[in-house]
Every structure is written in structure tokens, then in C-alpha cells.
C-alpha positions as CSV (number, residue, x, y, z in Angstrom):
1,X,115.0,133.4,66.4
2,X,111.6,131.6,66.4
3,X,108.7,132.5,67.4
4,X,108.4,131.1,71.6
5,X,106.6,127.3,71.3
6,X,104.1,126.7,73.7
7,X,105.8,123.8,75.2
8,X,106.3,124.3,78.8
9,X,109.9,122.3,78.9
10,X,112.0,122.2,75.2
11,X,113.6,119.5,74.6
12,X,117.2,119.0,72.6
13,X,114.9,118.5,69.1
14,X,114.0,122.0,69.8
15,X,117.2,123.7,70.7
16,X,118.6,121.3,67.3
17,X,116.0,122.8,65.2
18,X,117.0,126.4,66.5
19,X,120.9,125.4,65.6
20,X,120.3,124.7,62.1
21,X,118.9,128.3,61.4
22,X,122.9,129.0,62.8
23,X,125.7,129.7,60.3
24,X,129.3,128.8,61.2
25,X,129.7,132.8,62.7
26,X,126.7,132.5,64.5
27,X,127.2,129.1,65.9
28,X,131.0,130.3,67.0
29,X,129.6,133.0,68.8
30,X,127.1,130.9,70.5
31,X,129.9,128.8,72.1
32,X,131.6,131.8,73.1
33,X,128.7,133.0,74.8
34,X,128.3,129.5,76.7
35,X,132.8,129.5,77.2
36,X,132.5,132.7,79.2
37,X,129.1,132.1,80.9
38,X,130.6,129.3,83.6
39,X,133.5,127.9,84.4
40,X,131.9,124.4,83.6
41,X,131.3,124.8,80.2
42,X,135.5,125.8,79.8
43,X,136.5,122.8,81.4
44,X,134.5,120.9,79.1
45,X,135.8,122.5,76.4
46,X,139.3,122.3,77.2
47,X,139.0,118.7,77.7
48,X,137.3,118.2,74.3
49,X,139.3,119.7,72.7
50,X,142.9,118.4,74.7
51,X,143.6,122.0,75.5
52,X,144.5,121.6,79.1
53,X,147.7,120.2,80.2
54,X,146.5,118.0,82.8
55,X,142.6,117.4,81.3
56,X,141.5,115.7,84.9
57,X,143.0,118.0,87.2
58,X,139.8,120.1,87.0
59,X,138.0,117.1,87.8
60,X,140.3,115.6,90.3
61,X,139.7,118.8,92.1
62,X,135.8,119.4,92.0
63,X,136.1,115.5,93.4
64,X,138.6,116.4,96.3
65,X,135.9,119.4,96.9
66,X,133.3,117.1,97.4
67,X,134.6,113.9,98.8
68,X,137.3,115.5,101.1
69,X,136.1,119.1,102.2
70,X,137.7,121.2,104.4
71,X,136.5,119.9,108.1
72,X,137.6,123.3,109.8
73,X,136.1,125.5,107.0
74,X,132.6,125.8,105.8
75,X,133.2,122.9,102.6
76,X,130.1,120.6,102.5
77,X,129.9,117.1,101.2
78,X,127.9,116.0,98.0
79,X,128.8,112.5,96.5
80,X,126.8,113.4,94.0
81,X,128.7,116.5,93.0
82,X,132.2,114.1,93.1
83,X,130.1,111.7,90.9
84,X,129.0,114.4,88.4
85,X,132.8,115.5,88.0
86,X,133.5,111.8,86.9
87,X,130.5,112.2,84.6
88,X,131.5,115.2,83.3
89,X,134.7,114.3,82.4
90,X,132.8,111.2,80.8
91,X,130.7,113.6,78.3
92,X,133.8,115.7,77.8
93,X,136.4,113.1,76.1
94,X,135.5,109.7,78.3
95,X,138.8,108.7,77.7
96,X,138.7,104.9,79.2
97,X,142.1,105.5,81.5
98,X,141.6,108.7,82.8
99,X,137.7,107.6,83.5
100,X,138.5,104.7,85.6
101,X,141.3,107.3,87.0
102,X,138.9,109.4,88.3
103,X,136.9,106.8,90.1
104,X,140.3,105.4,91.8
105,X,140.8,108.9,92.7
106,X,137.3,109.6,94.2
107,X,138.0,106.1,96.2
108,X,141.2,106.8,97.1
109,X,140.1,110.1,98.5
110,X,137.0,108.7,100.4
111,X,139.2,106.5,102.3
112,X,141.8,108.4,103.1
113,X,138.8,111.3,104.4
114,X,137.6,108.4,106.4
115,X,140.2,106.9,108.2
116,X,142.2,110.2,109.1
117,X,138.5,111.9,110.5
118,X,136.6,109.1,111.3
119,X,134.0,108.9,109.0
120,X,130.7,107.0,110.3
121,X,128.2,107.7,107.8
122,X,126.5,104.8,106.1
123,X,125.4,106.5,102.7
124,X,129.3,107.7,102.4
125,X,130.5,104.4,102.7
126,X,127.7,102.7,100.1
127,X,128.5,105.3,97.7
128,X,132.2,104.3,98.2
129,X,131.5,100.7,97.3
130,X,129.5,101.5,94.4
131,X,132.5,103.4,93.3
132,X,134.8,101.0,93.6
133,X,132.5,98.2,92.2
134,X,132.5,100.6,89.1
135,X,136.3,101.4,89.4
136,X,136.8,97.6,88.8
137,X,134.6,97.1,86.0
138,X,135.8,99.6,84.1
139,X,139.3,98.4,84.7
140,X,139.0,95.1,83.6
141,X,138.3,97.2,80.7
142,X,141.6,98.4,80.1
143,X,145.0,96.9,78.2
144,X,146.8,94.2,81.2
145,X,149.5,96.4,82.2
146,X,146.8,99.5,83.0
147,X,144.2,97.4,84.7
148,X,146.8,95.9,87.1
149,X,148.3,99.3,88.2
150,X,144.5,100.7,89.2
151,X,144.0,96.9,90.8
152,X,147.0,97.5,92.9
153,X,145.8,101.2,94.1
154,X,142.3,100.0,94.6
155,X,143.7,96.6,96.7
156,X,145.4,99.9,99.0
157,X,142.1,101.4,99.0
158,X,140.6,98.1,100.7
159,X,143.6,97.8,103.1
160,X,142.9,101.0,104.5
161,X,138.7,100.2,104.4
162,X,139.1,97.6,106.9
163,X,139.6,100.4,109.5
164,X,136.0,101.2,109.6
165,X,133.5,99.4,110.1
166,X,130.3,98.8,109.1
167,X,131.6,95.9,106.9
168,X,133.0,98.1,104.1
169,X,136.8,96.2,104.2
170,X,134.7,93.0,103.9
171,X,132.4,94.5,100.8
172,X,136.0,95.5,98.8
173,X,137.3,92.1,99.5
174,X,135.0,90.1,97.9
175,X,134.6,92.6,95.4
176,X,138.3,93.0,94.5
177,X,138.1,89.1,95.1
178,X,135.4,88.5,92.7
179,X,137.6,90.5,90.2
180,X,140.5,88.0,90.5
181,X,137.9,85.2,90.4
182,X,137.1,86.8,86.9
183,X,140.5,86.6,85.7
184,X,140.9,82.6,86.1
């Protein structure tokens, strides 16, 4: 290795420069070391590489973890963790369907956590719109016959918003509105 730089935070043109001393042995090994070093780093690799069976199960999960904890049990709540899963998955293959899959999911999810506890939190329910904003751009993305079945499951999604308040039924309507205004 290197001498140490006196930079206080390396950058990725550092750890690149670092690489290229690396042959193909060495390089292996690295992404061994970084496989077994967190669970993380597997997933991503599995989904690279289509190893897994079901490639968004991991993230459907880490999603459901977030989005939908366990309200008897000590789970905690962190849209942003449920985002980062989608953005992981992203980095790891970003596979168009199963991306706008995982934002339908993390919709899906938020509503159904909502309506069966009674959800009144107002940065929940922004984040949820944001979502399915997203969800529906990235959908109008996709080949007819794809776009129309996550249209469908996100017209459910607004259904059931319309039980709480705070205008978020109103917010998908002229959303998912908007998206059929598009398609004229």
C-alpha cells in the first residue's frame, strides 16, 4: 500500500489510484473481504450479479422493516432507511421494473401501516406522496402493459389514502389524475 496522504477525507480518485496497484488475485480478495464484512455488501452482490432467486426480496424486506415496524416490539421507523433500500437496489442492477416495484411496495406498505394503526404523522404521509409521485414517473417509464398493472396497484394505494386525512387521498388523486392527463 501507499504511503497515508494527508488529506483528511479520500475521495473515490484515491481509493481508484489504490485499485490499480491491485492484480486480479488481489482485487478478488478485496471483494471477499468487503462480501463477508456486511450483509449489505452480499445483497449487492447477489443482485449484481442475479445470484438471488428473488433479487428484491432483500429489499422488499429492509422496506417492510422500516415503513411497517413491529408496533408491539421495539422496530423503529426511518423513511429514509426504506428509501435507501430502493436506492440500493438502484446502484445494485436498477432494473427499471423491479425499481418502480419497490416504490409500489414501499407505498403499498405505508398505507396499509396507516390505515390498520392509524397513522397521524405528517412527514410519514409527505414522504408517502413523494413516493408515489416517483412510483408514477418511473412507471410511465415502462412498456404499456407494465405501467398499467403498477397504475392499477397504486390507484388501490389512493383508495385506501382517502381514510386519513390530512389531504393525502386528495394529493394521490390529482397525482394519479395528472398521470392519466399525461396519457391523452
Amino acid at each position: 500500500m501507499s504511503k497515508p496522504r494527508s488529506k483528511s477525507r479520500p475521495t473515490w480518485t484515491d481509493v481508484k489510484a489504490e485499485l490499480a496497484a491491485f492484480d486480479r488475485a488481489g482485487l478478488v480478495r478485496l471483494i471477499q473481504d468487503l462480501y463477508v464484512a456486511h450483509r449489505d455488501n452480499q445483497t449487492f452482490l447477489h443482485t449484481r450479479f442475479g445470484l438471488a432467486q428473488d433479487a428484491l426480496q432483500p429489499y422488499k424486506a429492509a422496506i417492510e422493516l422500516w415503513i411497517y415496524p413491529d408496533v408491539f416490539g421495539p422496530g423503529d421507523m426511518s423513511i429514509s432507511k426504506a428509501k435507501k433500500a430502493i436506492s440500493d437496489y438502484k446502484k445494485a442492477i436498477g432494473q427499471p421494473e423491479g425499481f418502480v416495484e419497490l416504490m409500489v411496495y414501499y407505498c403499498e406498505l405505508a398505507t396499509d401501516f396507516c390505515d390498520e394503526f392509524g397513522m397521524q404523522d405528517a412527514a410519514y404521509f409527505r414522504a408517502m406522496v413523494a413516493m408515489f409521485e416517483k412510483a408514477i414517473q418511473h412507471a410511465n417509464t415502462l412498456p404499456g402493459d407494465q405501467r398499467d398493472r403498477f397504475l392499477k396497484r397504486l390507484d388501490q394505494v389512493r383508495c385506501v389514502a382517502h381514510n386519513f386525512g390530512y389531504g393525502v387521498g386528495d394529493e394521490l388523486d390529482d397525482l394519479l389524475s395528472g398521470c392519466a392527463d399525461g396519457e391523452d
